[in-house]
N, C-alpha and C positions, 0 to 999 in steps of 0.2 A: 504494500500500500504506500503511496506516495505520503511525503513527510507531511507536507501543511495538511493531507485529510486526517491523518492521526492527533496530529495538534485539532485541529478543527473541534473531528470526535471526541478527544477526551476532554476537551475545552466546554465542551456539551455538557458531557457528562458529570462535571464537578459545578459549575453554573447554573445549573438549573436545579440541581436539588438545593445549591446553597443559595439562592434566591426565595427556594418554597420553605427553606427551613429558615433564613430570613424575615419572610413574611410573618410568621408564627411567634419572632421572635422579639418583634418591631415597635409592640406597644411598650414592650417592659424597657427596652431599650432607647425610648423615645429620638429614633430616628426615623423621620418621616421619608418615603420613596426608597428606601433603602432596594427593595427585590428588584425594582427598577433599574435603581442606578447601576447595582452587581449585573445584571445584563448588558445596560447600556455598556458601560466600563471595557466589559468582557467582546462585547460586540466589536467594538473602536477599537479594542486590540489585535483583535480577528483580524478586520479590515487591512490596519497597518502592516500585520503580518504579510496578507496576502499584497501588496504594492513593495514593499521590501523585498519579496520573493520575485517580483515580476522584475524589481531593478535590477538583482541578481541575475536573474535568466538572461535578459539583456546584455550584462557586463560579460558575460559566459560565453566566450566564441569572437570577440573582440580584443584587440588589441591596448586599447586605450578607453577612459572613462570617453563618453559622447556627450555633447549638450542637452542632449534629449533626455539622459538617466540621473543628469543632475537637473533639470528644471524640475521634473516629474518627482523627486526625491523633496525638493522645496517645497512645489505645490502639496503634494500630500501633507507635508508635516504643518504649512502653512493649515491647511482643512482640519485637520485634526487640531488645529490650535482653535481655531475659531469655531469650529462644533464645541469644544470642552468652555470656553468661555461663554458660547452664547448656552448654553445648560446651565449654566455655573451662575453665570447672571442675574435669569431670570426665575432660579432658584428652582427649575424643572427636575433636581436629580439631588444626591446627598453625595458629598465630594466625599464621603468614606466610602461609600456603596462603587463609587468610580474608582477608586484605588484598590478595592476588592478584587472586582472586577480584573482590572489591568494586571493584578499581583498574581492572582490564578493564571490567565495565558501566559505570564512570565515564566512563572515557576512549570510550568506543561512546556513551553519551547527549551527550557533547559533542560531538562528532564530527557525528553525526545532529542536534544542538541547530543546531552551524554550518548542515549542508547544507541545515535548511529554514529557516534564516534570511536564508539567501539569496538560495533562491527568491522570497521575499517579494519 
């Protein structure tokens, strides 16, 4: 199975139970949007993954960085900067639930970084 659907899948599968065991969790905790924001977080990390992985492919078979892998590399992280501000703003999300979120595919890309380093 290819690396990002592994990450993908197991990014699933630790997100979404801890978003529903979140929810459950939320009153005692009083943080508001928390199951939300562990998705969103987790989503935006997904995303960023898979454009990092498209820059790479790109850079794979080439000689030299191209203009094209670094505008595309800015734009994303530019996008990503202003989706997290404009949530963040308008108070649509709880900035812990987003570092959740982000901390889980973290820890699942290194995880998976170890397992196919191995194999090598």
């Amino acid at each position: 199975m290819n690396l990002t659907k592994r990450i993908y899948k197991q990014a699933a599968l630790i997100l979404l139970p801890l978003a529903v065991l979140s929810a459950f969790i939320e009153k005692y905790i009083n943080l508001e949007k928390l199951p939300l924001s562990i998705i969103i977080g987790g989503v935006l990390g997904l995303v960023n993954l898979r454009g990092l992985a498209r820059s790479v492919e790109n850079l794979v078979g080439t000689d030299r960085l191209t203009a094209k892998v670094v505008i595309f590399s800015i734009l994303r992280l530019a996008m990503l900067a202003v989706i997290l501000v404009i949530l963040i703003a308008f108070r649509l999300v709880s900035i812990m639930g987003l570092l959740i979120g982000f901390t889980v595919v973290f820890f699942v890309i290194m995880k998976e970084g170890l397992r196919e380093s191995k194999e090598l």
